[in-house]
VEXDREN-2710 file (C-alpha; in Angstrom, 1 decimal):
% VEXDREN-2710
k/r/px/py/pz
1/UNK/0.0/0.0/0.0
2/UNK/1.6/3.2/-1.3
3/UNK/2.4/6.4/1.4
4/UNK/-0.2/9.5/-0.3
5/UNK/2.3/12.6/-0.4
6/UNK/0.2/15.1/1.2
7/UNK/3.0/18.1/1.9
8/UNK/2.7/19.3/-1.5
9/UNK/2.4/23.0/-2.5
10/UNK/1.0/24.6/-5.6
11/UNK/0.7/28.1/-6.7
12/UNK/-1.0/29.7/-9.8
13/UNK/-1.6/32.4/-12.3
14/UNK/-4.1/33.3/-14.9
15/UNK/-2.6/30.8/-17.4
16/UNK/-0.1/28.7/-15.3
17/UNK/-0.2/26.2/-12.5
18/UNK/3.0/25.6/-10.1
19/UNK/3.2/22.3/-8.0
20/UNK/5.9/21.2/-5.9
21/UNK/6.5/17.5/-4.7
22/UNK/9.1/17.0/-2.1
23/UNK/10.7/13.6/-2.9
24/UNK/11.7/11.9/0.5
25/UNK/15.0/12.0/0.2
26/UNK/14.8/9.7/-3.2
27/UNK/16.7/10.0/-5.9
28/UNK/15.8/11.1/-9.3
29/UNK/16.4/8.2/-10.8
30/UNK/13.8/6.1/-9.2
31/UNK/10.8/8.9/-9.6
32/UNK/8.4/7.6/-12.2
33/UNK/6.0/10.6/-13.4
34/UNK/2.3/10.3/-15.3
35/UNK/0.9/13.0/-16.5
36/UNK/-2.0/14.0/-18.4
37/UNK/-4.3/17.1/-19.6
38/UNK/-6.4/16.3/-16.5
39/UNK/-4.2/13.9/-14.4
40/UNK/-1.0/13.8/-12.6
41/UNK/1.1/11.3/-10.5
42/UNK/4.5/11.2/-9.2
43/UNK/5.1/7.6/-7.5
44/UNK/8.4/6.8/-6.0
45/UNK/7.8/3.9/-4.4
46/UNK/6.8/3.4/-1.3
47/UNK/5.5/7.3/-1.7
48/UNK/2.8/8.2/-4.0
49/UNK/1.4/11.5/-5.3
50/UNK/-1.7/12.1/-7.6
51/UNK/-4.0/14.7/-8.7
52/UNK/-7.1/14.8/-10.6
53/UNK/-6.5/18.5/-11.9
54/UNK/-9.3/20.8/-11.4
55/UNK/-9.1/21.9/-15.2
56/UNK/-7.6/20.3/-18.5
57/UNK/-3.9/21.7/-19.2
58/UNK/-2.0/21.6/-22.2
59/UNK/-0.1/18.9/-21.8
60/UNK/2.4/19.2/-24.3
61/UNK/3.6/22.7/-23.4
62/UNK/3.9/21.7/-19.5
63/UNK/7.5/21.3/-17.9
64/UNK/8.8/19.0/-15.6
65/UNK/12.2/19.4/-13.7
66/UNK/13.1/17.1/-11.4
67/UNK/16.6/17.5/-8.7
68/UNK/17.9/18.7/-5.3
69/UNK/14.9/16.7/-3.5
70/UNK/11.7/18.3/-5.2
71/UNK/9.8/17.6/-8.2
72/UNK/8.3/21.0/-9.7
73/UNK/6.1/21.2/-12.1
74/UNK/4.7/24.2/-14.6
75/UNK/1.2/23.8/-16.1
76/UNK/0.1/25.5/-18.8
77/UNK/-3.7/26.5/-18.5
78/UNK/-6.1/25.7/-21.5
79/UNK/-8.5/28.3/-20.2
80/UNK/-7.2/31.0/-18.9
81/UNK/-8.7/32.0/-15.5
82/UNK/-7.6/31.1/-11.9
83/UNK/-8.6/27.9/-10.2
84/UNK/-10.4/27.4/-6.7
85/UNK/-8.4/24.7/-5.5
86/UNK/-5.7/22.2/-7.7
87/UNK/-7.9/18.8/-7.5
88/UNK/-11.8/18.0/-7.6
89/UNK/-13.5/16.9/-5.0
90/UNK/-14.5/13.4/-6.8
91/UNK/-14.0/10.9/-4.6
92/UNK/-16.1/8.0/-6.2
93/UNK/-13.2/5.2/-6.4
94/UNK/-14.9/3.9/-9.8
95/UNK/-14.3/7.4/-11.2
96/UNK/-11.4/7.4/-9.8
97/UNK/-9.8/4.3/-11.4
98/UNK/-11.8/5.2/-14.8
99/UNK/-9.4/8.4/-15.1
100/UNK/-6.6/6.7/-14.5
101/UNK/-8.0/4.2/-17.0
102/UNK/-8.1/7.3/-19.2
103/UNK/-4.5/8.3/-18.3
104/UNK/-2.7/5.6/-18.6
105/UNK/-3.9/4.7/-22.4
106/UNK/-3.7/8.7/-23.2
107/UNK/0.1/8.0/-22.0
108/UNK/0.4/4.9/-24.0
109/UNK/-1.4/6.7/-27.4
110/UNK/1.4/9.8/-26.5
111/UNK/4.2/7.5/-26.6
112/UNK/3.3/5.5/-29.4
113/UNK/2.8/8.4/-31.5
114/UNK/5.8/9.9/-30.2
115/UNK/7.4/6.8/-31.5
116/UNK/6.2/7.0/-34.9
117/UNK/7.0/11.3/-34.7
118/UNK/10.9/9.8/-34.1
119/UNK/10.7/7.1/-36.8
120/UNK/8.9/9.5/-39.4
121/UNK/12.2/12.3/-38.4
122/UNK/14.6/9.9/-38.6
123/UNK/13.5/8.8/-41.8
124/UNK/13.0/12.0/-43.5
125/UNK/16.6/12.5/-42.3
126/UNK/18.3/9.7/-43.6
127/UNK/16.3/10.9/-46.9
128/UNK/17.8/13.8/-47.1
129/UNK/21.7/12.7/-46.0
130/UNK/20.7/10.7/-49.1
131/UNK/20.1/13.2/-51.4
132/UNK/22.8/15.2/-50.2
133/UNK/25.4/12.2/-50.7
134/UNK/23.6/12.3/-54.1
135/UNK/24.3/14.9/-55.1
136/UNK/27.4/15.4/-53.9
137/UNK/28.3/12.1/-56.0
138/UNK/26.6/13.7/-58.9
139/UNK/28.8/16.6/-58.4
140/UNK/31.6/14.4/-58.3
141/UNK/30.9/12.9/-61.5
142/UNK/30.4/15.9/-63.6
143/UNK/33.7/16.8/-62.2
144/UNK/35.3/13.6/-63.1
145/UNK/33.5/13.4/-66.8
146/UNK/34.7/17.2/-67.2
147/UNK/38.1/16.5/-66.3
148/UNK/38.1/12.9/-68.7
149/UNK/36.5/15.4/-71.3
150/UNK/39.3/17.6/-71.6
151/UNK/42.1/14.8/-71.2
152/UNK/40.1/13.8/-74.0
153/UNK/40.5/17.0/-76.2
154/UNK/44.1/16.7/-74.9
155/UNK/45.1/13.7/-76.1
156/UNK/43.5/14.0/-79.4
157/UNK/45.7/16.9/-80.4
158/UNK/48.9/15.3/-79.2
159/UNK/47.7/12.7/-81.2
160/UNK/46.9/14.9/-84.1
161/UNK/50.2/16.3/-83.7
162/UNK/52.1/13.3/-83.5
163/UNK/50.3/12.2/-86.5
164/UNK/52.0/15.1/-88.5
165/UNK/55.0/15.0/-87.2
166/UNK/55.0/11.2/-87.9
167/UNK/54.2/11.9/-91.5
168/UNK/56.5/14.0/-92.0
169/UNK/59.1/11.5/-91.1
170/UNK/57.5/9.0/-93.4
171/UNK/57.7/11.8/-95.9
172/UNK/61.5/12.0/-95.4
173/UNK/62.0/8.3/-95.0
174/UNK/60.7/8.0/-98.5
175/UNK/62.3/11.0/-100.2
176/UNK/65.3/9.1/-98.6
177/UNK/64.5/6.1/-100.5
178/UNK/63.3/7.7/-103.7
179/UNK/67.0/9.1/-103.7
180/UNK/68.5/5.9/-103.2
181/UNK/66.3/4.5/-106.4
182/UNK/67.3/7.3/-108.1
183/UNK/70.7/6.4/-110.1
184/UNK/69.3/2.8/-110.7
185/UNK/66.8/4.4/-112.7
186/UNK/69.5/6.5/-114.4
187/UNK/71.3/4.0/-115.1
188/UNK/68.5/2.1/-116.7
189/UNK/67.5/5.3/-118.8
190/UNK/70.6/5.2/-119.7
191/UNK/71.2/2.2/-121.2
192/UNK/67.8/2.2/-123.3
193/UNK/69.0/5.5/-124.5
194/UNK/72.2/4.0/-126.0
195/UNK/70.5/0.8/-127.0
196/UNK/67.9/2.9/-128.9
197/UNK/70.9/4.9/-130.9
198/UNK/72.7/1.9/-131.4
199/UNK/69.5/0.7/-133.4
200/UNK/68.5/3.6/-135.1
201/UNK/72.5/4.1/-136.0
202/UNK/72.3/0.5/-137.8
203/UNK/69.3/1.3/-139.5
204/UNK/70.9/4.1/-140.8
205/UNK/73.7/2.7/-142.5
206/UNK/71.8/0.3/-143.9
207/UNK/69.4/2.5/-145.7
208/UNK/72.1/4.6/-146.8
209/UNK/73.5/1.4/-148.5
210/UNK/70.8/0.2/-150.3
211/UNK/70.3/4.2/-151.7
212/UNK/73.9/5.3/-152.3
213/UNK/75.6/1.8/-152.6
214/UNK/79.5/1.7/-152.2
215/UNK/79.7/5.7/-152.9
216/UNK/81.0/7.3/-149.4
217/UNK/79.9/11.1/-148.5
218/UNK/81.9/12.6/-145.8
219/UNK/79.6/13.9/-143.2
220/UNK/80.0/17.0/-140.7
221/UNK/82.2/15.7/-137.9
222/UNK/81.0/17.6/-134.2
223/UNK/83.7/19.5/-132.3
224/UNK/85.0/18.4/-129.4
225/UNK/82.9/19.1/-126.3
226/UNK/83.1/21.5/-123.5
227/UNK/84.2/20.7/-119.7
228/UNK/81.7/20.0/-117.1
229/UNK/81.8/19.4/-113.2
230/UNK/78.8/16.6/-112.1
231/UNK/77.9/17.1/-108.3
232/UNK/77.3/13.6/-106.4
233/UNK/75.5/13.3/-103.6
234/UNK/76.0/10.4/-101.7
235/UNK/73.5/7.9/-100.4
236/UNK/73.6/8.5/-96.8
237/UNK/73.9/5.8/-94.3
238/UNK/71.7/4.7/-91.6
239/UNK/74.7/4.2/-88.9
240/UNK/77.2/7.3/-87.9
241/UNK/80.3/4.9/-88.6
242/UNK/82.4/4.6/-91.7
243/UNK/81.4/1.9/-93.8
244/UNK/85.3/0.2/-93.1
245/UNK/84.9/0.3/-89.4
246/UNK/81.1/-0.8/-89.8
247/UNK/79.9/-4.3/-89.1
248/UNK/77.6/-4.5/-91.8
249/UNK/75.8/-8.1/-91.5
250/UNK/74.9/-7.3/-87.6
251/UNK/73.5/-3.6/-88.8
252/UNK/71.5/-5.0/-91.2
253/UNK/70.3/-7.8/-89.0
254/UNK/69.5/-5.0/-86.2
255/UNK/67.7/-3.0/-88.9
256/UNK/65.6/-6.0/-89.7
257/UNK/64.5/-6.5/-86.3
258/UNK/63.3/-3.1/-85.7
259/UNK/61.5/-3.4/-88.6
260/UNK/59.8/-6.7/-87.9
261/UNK/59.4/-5.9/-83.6
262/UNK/57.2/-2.3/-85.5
263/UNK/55.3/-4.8/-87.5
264/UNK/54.2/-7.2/-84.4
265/UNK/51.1/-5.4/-83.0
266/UNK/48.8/-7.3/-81.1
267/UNK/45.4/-6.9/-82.7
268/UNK/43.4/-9.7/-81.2
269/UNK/43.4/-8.3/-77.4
270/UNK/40.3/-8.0/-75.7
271/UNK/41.5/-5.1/-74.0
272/UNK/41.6/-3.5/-76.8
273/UNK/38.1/-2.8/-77.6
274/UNK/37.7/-0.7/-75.2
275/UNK/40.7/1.5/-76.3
276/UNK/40.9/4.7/-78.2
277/UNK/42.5/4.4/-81.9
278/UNK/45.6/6.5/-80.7
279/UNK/45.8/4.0/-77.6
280/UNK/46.3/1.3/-79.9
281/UNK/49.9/2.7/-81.1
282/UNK/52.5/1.6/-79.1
283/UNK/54.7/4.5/-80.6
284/UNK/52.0/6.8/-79.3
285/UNK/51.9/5.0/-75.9
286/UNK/55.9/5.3/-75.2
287/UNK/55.6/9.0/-76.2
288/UNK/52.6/9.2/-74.0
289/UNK/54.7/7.3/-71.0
290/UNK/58.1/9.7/-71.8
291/UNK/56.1/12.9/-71.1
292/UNK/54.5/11.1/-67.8
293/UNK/57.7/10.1/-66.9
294/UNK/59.2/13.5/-67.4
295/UNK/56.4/15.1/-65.3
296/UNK/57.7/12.7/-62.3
297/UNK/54.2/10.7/-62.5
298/UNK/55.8/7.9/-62.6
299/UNK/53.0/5.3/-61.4
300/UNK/51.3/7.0/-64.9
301/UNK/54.3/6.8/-67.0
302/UNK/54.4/2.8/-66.2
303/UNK/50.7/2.4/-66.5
304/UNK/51.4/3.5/-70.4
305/UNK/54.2/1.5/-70.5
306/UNK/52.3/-1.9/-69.5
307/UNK/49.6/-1.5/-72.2
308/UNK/52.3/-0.8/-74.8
309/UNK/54.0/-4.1/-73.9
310/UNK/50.6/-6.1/-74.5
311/UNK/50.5/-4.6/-77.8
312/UNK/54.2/-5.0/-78.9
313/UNK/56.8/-7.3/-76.5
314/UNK/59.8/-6.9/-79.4
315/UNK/60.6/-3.3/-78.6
316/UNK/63.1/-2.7/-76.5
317/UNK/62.8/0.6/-75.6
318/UNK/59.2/0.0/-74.1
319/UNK/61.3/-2.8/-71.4
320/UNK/64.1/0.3/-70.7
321/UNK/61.8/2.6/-70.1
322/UNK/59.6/0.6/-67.6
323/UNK/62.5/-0.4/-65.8
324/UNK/63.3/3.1/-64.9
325/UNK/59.4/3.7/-64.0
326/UNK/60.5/0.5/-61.7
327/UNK/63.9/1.9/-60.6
328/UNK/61.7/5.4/-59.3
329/UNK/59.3/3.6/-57.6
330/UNK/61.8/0.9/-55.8
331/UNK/60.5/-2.1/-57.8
332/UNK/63.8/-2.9/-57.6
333/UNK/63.4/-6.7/-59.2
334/UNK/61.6/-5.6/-61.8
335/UNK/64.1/-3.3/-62.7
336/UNK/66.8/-5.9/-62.8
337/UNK/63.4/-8.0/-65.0
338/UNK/63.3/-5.0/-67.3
339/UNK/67.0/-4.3/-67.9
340/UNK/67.9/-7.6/-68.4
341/UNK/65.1/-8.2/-71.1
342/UNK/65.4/-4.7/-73.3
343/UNK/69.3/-6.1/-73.3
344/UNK/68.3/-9.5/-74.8
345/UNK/66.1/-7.4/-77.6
346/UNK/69.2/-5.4/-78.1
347/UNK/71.1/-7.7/-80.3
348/UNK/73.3/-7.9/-82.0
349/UNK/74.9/-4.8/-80.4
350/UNK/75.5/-2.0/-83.0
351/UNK/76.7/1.5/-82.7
352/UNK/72.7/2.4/-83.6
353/UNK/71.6/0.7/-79.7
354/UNK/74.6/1.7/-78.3
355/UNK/73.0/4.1/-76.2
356/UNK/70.1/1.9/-75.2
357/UNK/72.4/-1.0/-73.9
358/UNK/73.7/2.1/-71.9
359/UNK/71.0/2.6/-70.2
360/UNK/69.8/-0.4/-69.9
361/UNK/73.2/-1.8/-68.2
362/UNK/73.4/1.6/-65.9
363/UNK/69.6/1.0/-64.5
364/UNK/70.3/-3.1/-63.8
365/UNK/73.6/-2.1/-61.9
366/UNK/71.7/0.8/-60.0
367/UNK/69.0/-2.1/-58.8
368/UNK/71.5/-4.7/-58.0
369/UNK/73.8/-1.4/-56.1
370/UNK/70.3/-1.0/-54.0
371/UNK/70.1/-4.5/-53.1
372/UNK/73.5/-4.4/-52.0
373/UNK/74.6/-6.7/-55.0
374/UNK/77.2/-4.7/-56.0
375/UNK/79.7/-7.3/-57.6
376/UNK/76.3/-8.0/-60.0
377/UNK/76.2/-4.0/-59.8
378/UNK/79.7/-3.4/-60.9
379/UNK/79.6/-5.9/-64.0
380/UNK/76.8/-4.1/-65.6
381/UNK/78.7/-0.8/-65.1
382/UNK/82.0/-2.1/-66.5
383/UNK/80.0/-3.1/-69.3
384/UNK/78.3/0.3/-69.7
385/UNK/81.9/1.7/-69.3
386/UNK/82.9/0.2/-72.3
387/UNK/80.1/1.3/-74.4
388/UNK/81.1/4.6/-73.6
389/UNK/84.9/5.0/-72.2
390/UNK/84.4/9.1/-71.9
391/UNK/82.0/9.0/-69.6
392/UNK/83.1/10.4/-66.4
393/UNK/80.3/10.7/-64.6
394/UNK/80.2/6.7/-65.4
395/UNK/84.1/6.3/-64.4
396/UNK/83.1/7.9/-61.1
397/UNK/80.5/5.6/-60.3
398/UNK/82.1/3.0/-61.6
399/UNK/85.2/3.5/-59.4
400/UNK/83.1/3.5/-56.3
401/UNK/81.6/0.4/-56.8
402/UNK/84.6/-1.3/-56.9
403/UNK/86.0/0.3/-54.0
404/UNK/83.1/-1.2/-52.0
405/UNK/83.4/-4.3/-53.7
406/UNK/87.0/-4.6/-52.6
407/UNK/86.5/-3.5/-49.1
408/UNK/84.0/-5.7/-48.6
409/UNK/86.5/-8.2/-49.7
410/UNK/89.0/-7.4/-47.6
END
């Protein structure tokens, strides 16, 4: 049987209502508060207060603050006019228990709806957090599709540049070769010219036999002719050396490669259907990879270099190149990968890939130097050393090497 709490006060106004419930010395925690527009109780347990209010109050603008020992409440006043006393003087028990009836399914209504108020916010947030993210994406997107838009533009007018400053190449590679066709066909005129005199000169004399017979005429001998000098131009050759210090077989051989490794596109990749016609061209992809690599993007430079390689695998440049992408980015085993398989596809060695077995030999011996190989390390520099004797820069490092080789030896 509860304790009634009967030291309550309670003040008003015209539009408010004030009560005060001392709490025994509970604590907050354990005060359990009902309230209602026409009911309120405050149990905490084993004390009990409750009111049947003398007038309906709005329940959703009244306050309650409970701390330091006292419950207070504000009521706000539907009707605006002062009260004779805070309860009614019902005492029937049946009506009694009906308003609490009342009360306690009001309260349960309240909350449920309350419920539904939360879920319905929480939802209409997450809605809009949606949107937002949508629209941020969307944002994103356009940014993105802009940005691919004008890499777009970009690239088509390197290519369209590289595309005239490949032709005009062609167009010199072929005036090159017209000239070297050119004395053949001199040579050929030539001999139908003198071929076609020799004939006519026969006919000739034989037609001036049958009409004059035996009788000779002395004809109008030419003078002598007048001195000339005859410019000749030279064919000019492919490799800087002289002809007698030249290894012609191996150029030729070199030459022959090149020319078949240009040839050797892979057409038949799925991968490339999805490609653009100037990111079929592996020429156009190494050029593409240089200026990356120039730029210090390296990670991009080697990206360009990998989808050249799955269209051609013979050009050697494409493996030299990659292997310094490699060397940048401390792959160092795939440098020594790289190195080792642009020098395979530089054979036979030539004056022409001089240069390129160079580099190739300098970047292996850097990765095997960073590995701490450096006996590996100081074979592939020895070797560049003799491509290129001058090189000081190469002496230098070269010479280091070998001191660290032979104090680790000692």
């Amino acid at each position: 049987m509860p304790l009634i709490v009967k030291d309550y006060s309670w003040t008003q106004t015209e539009s408010k209502v004030f009560i005060s419930v001392p709490l025994k010395g509970m604590n907050a925690k354990q005060v359990d508060v009902l309230a209602t527009d026409e009911y309120l109780k405050v149990h905490f347990p084993p004390f009990l207060f409750e009111a049947v209010l003398f007038a309906p109050v709005d329940d959703d603008k009244s306050i309650a603050k409970i701390g330091n020992g006292v419950a207070v409440f504000t009521l706000h006043k539907q009707k605006e006019e002062l009260w004779d006393q805070l309860t009614t003087n019902n005492e029937d028990k049946e009506k009694l228990r009906e308003i609490r009836q009342r009360t306690i399914l009001k309260a349960q209504q309240k909350a449920t709806d309350d419920s539904k108020a939360k879920v319905s916010k929480k939802q209409e947030e997450n809605k809009f957090a949606l949107k937002t993210m949508m629209k941020l994406e969307e944002d994103e997107r356009a940014k993105i599709q802009k940005i691919k838009d004008e890499e777009c533009k970009k690239a088509e007018a390197e290519l369209e540049t590289w595309k005239l400053q490949h032709k005009s190449k062609e167009e010199k590679e072929e005036a090159v070769q017209q000239y070297k066709l050119q004395p053949e066909r001199s040579t050929e005129t030539c001999k139908i010219i003198k071929a076609e005199n020799l004939s006519s000169g026969r006919d000739g004399i034989s037609q001036q036999g049958k009409k004059k017979g035996d009788k000779t005429q002395k004809g109008h001998l030419p003078g002598p002719r007048c001195g000339g000098s005859i410019k000749v131009n030279f064919t000019p050759r492919v490799f800087p050396t002289a002809l007698r210090e030249s290894r012609v077989p191996e150029e030729e051989e070199w030459l022959k490669k090149q020319a078949e490794a240009r040839r050797a596109v892979a057409a038949d990749l799925a991968e490339l259907d999805d490609l653009k016609s100037e990111e079929r061209n592996p020429d156009w992809l190494k050029d593409k990879g240089d200026k990356f690599f120039v730029a210090g993007n390296y990670q991009a430079a080697l990206n360009a270099y990998n989808l050249a390689l799955k269209l051609n695998r013979k050009l050697p440049a494409l493996y030299s190149n990659r292997a310094a992408c490699h060397l940048k980015l401390r792959n160092l085993h795939k440098t020594i990968e790289d190195s080792s398989q642009a020098l395979e596809l530089l054979t036979p060695p030539v004056a022409d890939n001089a240069n390129a077995r160079l580099k190739a030999h300098v970047r292996r011996g850097t990765a095997f130097c960073e590995l701490e190989l450096y006996v590996e390390g100081l074979q592939d520099y020895q070797a560049a050393l003799k491509i290129d004797p001058c090189n000081s820069k190469l002496q230098e490092d070269t010479e280091k090497i070998r001191s660290i080789v032979q104090g680790g030896s000692c």
